[in-house]
C-alpha positions in Angstrom: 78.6 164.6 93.3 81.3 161.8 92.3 79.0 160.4 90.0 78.2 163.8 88.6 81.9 164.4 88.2 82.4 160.9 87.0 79.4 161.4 84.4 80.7 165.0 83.1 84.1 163.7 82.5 83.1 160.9 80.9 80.7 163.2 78.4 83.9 165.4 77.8 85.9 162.3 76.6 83.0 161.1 74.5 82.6 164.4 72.8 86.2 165.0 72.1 86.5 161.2 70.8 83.4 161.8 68.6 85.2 164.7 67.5 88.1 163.3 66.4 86.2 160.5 64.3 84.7 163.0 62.5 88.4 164.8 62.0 89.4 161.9 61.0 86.8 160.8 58.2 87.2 164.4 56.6 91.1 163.6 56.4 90.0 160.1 54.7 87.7 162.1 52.3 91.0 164.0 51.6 92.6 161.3 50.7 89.9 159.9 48.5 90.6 162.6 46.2 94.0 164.4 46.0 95.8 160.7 46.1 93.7 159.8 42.9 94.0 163.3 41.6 97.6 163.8 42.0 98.3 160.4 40.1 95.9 161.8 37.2 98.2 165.3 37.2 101.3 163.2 37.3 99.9 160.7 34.6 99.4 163.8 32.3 102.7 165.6 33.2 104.7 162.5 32.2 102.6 162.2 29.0 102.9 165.6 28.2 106.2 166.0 28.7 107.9 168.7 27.4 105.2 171.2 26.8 103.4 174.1 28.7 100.9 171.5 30.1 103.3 169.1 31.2 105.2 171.7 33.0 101.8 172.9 34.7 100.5 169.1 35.2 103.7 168.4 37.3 103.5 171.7 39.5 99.8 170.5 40.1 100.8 167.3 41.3 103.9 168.6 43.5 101.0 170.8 45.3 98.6 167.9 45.5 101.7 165.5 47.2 102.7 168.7 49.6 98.7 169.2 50.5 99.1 165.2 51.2 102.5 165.5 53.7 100.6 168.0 55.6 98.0 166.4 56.0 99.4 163.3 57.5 101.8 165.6 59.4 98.5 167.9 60.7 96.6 163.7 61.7 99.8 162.8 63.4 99.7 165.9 65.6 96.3 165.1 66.3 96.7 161.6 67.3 99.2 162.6 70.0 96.7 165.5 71.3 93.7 163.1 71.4 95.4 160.0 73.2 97.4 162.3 76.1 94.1 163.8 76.5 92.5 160.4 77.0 94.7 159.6 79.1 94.3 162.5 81.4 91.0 162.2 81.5 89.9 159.0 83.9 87.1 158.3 86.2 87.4 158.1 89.6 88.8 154.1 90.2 91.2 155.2 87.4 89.1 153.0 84.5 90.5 154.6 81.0 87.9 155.9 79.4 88.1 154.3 76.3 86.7 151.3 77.6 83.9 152.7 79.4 82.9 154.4 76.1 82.5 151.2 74.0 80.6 149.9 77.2 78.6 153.6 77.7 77.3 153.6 74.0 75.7 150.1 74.0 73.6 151.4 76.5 72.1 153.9 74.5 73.1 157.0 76.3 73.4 160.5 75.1 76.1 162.4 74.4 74.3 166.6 74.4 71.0 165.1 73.2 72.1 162.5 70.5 73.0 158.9 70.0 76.4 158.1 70.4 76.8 156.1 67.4 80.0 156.2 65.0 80.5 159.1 62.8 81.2 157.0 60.2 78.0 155.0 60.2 75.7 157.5 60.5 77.6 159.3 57.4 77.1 156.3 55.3 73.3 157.1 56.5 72.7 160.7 56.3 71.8 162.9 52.9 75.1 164.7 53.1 77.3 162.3 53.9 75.7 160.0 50.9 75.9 162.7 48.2 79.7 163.9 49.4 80.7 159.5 49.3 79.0 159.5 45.5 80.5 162.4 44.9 84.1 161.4 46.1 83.3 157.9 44.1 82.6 159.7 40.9 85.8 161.9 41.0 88.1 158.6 41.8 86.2 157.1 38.8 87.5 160.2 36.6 90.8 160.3 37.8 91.5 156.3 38.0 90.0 155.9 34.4 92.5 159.5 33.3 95.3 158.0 34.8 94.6 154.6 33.3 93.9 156.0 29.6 97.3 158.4 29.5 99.9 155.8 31.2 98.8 153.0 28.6 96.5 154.4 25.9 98.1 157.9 25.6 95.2 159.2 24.6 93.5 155.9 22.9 91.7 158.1 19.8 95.4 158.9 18.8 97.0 155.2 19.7 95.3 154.4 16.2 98.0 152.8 13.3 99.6 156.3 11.6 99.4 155.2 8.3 101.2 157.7 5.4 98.6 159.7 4.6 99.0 161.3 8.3 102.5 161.6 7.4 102.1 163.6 4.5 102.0 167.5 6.2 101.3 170.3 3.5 102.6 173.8 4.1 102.4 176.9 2.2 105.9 176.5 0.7 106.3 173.1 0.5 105.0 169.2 1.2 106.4 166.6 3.5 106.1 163.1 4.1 108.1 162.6 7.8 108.7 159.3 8.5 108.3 159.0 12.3 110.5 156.0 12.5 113.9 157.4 11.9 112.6 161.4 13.0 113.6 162.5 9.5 111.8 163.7 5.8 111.3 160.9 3.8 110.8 163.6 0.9 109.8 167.1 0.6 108.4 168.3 -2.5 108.7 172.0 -3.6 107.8 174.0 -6.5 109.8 176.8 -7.0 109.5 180.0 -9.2 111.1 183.4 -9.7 108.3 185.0 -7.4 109.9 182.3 -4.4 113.1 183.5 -4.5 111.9 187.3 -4.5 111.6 189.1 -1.5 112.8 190.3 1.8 111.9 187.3 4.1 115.3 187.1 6.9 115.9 183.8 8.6 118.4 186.2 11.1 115.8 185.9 13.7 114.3 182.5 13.2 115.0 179.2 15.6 114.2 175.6 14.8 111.2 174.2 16.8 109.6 170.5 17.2 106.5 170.2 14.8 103.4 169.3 17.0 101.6 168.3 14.2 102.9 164.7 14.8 102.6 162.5 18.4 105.0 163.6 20.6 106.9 159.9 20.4 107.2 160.4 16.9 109.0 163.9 16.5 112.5 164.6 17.4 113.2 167.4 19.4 115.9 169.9 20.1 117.6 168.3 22.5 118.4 165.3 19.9 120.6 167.5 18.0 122.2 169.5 20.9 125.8 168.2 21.2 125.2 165.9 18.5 127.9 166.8 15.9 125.5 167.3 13.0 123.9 170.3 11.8 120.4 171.4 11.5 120.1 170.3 7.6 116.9 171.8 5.7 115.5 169.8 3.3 113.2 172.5 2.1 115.9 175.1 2.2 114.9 178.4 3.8 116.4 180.3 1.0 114.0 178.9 -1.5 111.3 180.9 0.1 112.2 184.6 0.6 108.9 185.8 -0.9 106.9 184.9 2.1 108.7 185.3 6.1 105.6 183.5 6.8 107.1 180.3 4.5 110.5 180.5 5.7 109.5 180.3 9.6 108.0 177.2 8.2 110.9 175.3 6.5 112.4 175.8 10.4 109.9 172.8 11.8 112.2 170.0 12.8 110.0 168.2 10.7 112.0 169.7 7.5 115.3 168.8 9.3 117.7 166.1 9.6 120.7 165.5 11.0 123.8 166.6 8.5 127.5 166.7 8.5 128.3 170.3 8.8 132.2 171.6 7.3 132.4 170.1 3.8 128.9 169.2 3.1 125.9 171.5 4.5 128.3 174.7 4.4 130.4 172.9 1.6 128.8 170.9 -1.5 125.4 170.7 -0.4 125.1 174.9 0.5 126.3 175.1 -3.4 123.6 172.2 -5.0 120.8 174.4 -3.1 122.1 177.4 -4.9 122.4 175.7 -8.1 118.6 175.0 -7.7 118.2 178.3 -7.3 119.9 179.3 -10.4 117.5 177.0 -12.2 114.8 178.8 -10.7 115.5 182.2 -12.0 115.7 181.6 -15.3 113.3 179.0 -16.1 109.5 179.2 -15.6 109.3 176.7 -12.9 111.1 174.0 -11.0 109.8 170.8 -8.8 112.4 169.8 -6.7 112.5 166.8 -5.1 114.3 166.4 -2.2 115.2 163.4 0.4 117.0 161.1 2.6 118.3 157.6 1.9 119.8 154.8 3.9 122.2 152.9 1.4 123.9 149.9 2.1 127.6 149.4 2.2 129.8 146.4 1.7 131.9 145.3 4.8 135.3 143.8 5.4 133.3 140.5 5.6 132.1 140.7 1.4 128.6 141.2 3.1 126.6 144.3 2.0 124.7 145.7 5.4 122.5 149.2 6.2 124.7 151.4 8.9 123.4 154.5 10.3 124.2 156.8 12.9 121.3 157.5 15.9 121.4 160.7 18.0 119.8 162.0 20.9 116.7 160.2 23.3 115.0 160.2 20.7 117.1 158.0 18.4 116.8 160.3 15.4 118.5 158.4 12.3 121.4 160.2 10.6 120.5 159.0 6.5 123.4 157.8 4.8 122.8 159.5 1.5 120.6 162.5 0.7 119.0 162.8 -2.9 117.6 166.2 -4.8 115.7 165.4 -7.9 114.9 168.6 -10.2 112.3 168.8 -12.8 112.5 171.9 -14.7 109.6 173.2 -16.5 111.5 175.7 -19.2 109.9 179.1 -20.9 109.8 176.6 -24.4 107.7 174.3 -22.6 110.0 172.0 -22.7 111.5 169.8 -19.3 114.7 168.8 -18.2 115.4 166.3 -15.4 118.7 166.7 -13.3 119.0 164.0 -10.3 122.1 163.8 -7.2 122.8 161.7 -4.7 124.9 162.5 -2.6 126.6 160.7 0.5 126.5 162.6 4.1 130.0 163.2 5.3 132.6 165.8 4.5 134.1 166.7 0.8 137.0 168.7 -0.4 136.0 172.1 -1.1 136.7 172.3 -4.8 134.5 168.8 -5.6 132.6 168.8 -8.5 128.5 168.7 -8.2 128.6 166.5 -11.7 130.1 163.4 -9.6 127.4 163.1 -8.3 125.0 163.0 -11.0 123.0 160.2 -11.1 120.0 158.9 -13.4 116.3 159.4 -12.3 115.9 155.8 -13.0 118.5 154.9 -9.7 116.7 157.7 -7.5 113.6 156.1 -8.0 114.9 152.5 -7.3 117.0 153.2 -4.3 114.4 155.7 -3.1 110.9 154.1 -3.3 109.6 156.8 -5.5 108.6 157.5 -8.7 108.9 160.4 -10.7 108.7 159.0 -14.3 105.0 160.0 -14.6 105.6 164.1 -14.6 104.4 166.2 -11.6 
């Protein structure tokens, strides 16, 4: 009977330590996956960032890292249950257990009717366990290469050189080239007739927005401008295009925008060029304005001439230094007429005159990098 009670208490122990390896590899095999997985969600949130699936990547990865802490809170608990019931449970000249177990499965005995060998090994060695390790090995595979690609390729198709014919965008109303180094319009191009300015299109209800058409590290966004000091400035203006709503929501991509001084030029000189255009417009049969930013040197106390601008915002959006508005009028004769302004991006009096700042085509071209010489 002592060895009987010896024997059953020792089976007990076996059992519940058998038990507990297998716990115990399940809880690895959780690991295995969520750690990897909720590196991948975080990898994507922080690429993403920003956007709906940024937003829903990081609230993925926030449940996998609380599934995680539970876990190794719900292991912990279990380590204290298993080793004060091992420690309970001793034979009768008070050997622990634990010992007698290593010594107890090397002599092949049975625990209800099967070897007492490791969990572990005989997973590595059964069907099940082999297709749920090759399983677990493919998803880390996914997940390591996902979290790989988006920390330092950012998606490696898109890492290619943008070159300007991907910075040439082409809207109903008008055409932009964005230069995604200074977060501005190079140029917009817009041809304008009496039908554009005809309409009931309302910009009362319309808000700017980034334009996803370009890599996220390459637009600026409306935080940039929040706090900034500058206005909003359109290049296409969204009064040029009150024949279509569907065109004006368009000239409100930041992509059109760039960072202007507000009282005494974008309400001031510039509002009153933009409605000039317009006055062009009416009574001619066409007009092709050209319209851009420029960063001009300036001579310093030093004699030396250097290129200042202004950056704003994370994303170090460039405020240009001059803006330029070429206008080539197509009139009823057939005839054209070419009027050209450049005009620097800070406040003026009220009562200024457009005419100073008249310039020739010839200088446009020059200081812009354009060429308008050949007709459009």
């Amino acid at each position: 009977m002592k060895n009987d009670g010896k024997k059953i208490a020792f089976l007990n122990a076996t059992e519940l330590h058998l038990n507990y390896l297998k716990e115990r590899w399940g809880i690895i095999h959780f690991y295995m996956v969520f750690v990897p997985a909720s590196f991948g969600a975080l990898a994507y949130a922080y690429v993403n960032r920003g956007t709906l699936g940024g937003w829903v990547s990081s609230i993925i990865s926030l449940l996998f890292v609380g599934f995680i802490i539970f876990m190794i809170w719900i292991e912990r608990r279990n380590n204290r249950f298993i080793r004060v019931t091992l420690d309970k449970i001793k034979d009768l000249e008070g050997n622990n257990l634990k010992k007698e177990f290593r010594v107890y499965k090397n002599t092949g005995a049975k625990v209800d009717g099967k070897a007492s060998k490791c969990f572990i090994l005989g997973c590595f060695k059964g069907k099940t366990g082999s297709a749920i390790i090759i399983m677990e090995l493919v998803l880390i595979a996914v997940f390591g290469f996902a979290s790989g690609a988006m920390f330092f390729g950012n998606n490696v198709e898109k890492q290619q050189v943008t070159f300007s014919s991907e910075c040439i965008k082409e809207l109903n109303g008008y055409t932009v080239f964005y230069d995604t180094r200074s977060k501005t319009p190079w140029w917009v191009y817009e041809k304008l007739t009496p039908e554009s300015l005809k309409g009931n299109a309302s910009r009362k209800s319309l808000s700017f927005k980034e334009d996803k058409f370009f890599l996220p590290q390459h637009r600026s966004t409306l935080k940039d401008y929040k706090g900034s000091g500058f206005d909003r400035g359109h290049v296409a203006a969204a009064g040029n295009h009150k024949n279509s709503q569907s065109d004006m929501v368009e000239t409100f991509f930041l992509s059109n925008i760039y960072p202007q001084v507000g009282i005494g030029f974008n309400r001031g000189c510039w509002k009153r060029l933009e409605e000039l255009t317009r006055e062009y417009v009416k009574t001619n049969k066409a007009v092709h304005v050209i319209t851009g930013t420029l960063f001009l040197p300036e001579e310093d106390s030093d004699g030396i001439r250097y290129v200042k601008y202004q950056v704003i915002g994370h994303s170090d959006v460039a405020v240009p230094t001059h803006l330029f508005k070429v206008l080539i009028v197509d009139k009823k004769d057939g005839d054209k007429e070419t009027r050209s302004y450049i005009i620097p991006n800070r406040k003026f009096a009220k009562d200024v005159e457009l005419e100073s700042f008249r310039t020739t085509i010839d200088k446009v071209e020059r200081v812009s990098g354009l060429c308008f010489s050949g007709g459009i």
